[in-house]
N, C-alpha and C positions, 0 to 999 in steps of 0.2 A: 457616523460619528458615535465615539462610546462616549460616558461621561461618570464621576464618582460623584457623590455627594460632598459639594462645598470645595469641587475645585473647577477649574472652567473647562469645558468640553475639549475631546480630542479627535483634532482633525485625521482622521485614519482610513484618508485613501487618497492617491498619486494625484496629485495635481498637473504633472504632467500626462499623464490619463485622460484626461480632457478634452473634449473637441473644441476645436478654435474655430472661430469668425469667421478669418480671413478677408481682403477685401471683397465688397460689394460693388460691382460693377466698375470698377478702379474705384473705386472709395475710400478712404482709409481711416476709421476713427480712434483717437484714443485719448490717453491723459497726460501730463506731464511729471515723469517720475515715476516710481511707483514704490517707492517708502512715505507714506505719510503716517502719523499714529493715528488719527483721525479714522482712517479708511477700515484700521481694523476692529472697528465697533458696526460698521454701515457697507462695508465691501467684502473684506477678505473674512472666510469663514474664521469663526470661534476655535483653539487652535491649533491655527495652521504656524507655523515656524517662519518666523519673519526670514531665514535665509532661502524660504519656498515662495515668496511672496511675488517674484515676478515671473515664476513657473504659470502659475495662479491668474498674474495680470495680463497676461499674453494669450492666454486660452479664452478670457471677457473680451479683449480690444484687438486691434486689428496692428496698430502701432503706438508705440509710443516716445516721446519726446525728454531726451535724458537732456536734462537741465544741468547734472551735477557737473558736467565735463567742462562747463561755464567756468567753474572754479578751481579748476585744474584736469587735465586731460589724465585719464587710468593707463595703468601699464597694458600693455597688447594681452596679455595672458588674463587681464580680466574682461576686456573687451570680449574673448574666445568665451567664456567663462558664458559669458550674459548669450553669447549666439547657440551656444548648445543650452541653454535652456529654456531656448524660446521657442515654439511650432515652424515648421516649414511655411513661406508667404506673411509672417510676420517681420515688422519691419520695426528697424528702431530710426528719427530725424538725431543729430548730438546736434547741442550747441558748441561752437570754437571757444577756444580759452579765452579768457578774460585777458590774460596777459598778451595778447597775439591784439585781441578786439580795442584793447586800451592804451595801446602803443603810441608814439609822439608821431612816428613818420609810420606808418603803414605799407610804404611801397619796402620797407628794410627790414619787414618780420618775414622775410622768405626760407629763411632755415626754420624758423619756429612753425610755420604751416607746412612744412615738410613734412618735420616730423611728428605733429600732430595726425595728419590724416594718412603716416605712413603707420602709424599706431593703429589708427580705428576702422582700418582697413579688414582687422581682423573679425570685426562685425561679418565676414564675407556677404554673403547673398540677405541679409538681414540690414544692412546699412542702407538708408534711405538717404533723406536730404541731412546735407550740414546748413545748420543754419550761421551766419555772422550778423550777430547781434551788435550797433551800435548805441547805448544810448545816449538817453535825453541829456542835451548839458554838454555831450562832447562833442567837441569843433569839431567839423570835417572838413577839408580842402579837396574839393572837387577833382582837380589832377591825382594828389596824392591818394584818394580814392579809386580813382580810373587805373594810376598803377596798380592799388593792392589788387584788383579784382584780375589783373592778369596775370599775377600769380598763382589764382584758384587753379587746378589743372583739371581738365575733365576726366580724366580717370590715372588711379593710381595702380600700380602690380596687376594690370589687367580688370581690375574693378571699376566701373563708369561710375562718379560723383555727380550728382544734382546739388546747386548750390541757394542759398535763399537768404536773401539780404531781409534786414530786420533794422532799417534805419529808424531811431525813435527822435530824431530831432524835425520838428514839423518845418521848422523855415529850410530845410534840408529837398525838403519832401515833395518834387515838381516836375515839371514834363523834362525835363532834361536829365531828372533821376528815372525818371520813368524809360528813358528812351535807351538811358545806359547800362540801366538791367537789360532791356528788351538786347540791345547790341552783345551783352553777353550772354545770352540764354538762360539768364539766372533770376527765380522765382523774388517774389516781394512778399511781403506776411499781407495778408487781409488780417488785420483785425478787430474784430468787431467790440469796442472801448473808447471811451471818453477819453481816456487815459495817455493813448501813445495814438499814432496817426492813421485813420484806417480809411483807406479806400482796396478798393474790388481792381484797377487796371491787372490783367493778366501781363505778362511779360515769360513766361517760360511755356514749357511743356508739359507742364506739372501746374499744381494751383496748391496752397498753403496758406490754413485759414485756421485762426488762434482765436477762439469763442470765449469773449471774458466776459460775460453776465449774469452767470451762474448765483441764483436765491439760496439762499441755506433756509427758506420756507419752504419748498419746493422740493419736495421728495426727488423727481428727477432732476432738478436743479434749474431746467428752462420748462415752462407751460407747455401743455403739446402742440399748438397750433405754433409756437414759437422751432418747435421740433421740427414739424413737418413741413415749412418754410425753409427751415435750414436744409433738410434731407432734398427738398425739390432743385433748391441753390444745387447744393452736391451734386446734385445729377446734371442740371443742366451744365455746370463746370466740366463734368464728366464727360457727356457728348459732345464737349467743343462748343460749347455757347457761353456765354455771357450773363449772367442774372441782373434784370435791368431794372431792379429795386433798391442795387446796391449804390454808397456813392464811387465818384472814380476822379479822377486826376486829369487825363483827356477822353476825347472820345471813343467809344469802342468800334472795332472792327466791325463792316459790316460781313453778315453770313458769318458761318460756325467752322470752325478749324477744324484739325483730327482730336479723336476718343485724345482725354486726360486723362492722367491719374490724379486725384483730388487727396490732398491728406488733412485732414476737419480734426485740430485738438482742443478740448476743454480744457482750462487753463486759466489759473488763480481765482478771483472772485471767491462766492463761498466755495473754496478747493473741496472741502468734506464733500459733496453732492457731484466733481466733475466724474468720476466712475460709475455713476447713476445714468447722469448725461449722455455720457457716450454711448452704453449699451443700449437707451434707450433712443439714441439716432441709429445704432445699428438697425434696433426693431425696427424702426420708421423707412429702414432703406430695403430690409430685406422685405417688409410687408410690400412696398413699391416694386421690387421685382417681380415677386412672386404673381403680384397684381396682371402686370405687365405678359407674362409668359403665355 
């Protein structure tokens, strides 16, 4: 970096230059987003060009979780836009639109899930999970439920989708939701918050777990022992186990299933600190490897 007197320092080298992560033993950490103004006092270098900014977050995280698509879905050409600027093995989760997620009858948004996930298909090998965020406060009807999910399609243009429901209504929230994610192979959010409803039952093939306890005292955002609990979780999700600290909804299977992919994002709480967070579960997983070898 060069710098003048009494202006702010200039970021003057490729951030796409940069070695990435990638995941850690299917592990997959990151943040959600990666425009925040916050991030660039305490994450992204001093500067760097906010339209270099997720060059920059893709080469720290392993994935991460575009929240904006929530609020309306991007035209394909920027989808394309975001996958050539991210590393090879990096992955992005999108949330579904708001308009698709907040419909009256949900089994009748079948052309709107069309061509939402005919659009962000152009993530190609960079497209992770879609998640369908319900929340708090809106009525579900169990049937009309059961339809929308059989609209999901498991893969679009030859592209395989992973799907991940995000129901935030707790009286929602029961062994018969549990059993009809499980019946369609489609993931449930762990979240670990007061806030919306968190248990650990696995239901996919995949595991998705949304870390909202992040300190804005806490330089990496969670304590380390807080860390290195969460990196062991990971892992044991990872080879097919169960972490049996966690709460859950019914019982767990007994014995371990096949290797997961695990995707672990930091997410709201003090937002400033979740870029901290993650790279610092990264450290705590790659130390774990490396341990192991």
């Amino acid at each position: 970096m060069t710098a003048m007197a009494g202006t702010r320092a200039k970021f003057d080298f490729d951030p796409a230059a940069l070695p990435a992560p990638g995941p850690i033993d299917g592990i997959r950490t990151g943040i959600g987003g990666w425009t925040f103004a916050p991030w660039r006092d305490n994450f992204y270098p001093a500067g760097l060009v906010q339209r270099r900014e997720l060059e920059y977050a893709s080469r720290q995280l392993s994935a991460i979780e575009i929240n904006g698509t929530y609020y309306g879905a991007q035209k394909p050409a920027t989808y394309a836009k975001w996958r050539d600027e991210t590393p090879p093995h990096f992955l992005f989760s999108a949330k579904a639109p708001m308009r698709i997620m907040q419909s009256r009858v949900l089994a009748k948004t079948g052309a709107q899930v069309e061509d939402f996930l005919g659009g962000i298909v152009e993530l190609g090998d960079r497209l992770g999970p879609v998640v369908w965020q319900f929340d708090r406060g809106q009525r579900i009807e169990r049937g009309d439920l059961t339809a929308f999910l059989e609209l999901l399609p498991g893969e679009v243009d030859g592209r395989r989708l992973r799907h991940v429901l995000d129901v935030r209504d707790p009286a929602f929230v029961d062994a018969d939701y549990i059993a009809l994610a499980r019946r369609h192979g489609m993931a449930t959010v762990f979240t670990d918050s007061d806030e919306h409803p968190s248990f650990a039952d696995v239901t996919a093939d995949f595991v998705y777990a949304r870390l909202m306890r992040s300190r804005s005292g806490i330089a990496t955002g969670y304590p380390l022992p807080d860390l290195e609990r969460w990196a062991g979780r990971a892992r044991t999700w990872a080879r097919g186990g169960e972490p049996d600290d966690l709460p859950r909804i019914v019982p767990a299977a007994e014995g371990a299933s096949n290797p997961r992919e695990v995707f672990i994002y930091f997410i709201s709480a003090a937002k400033e600190r979740n870029p901290a967070a993650a790279m610092a579960l990264i450290a705590q997983l790659a130390q774990a490897r490396d341990a192991s070898v």
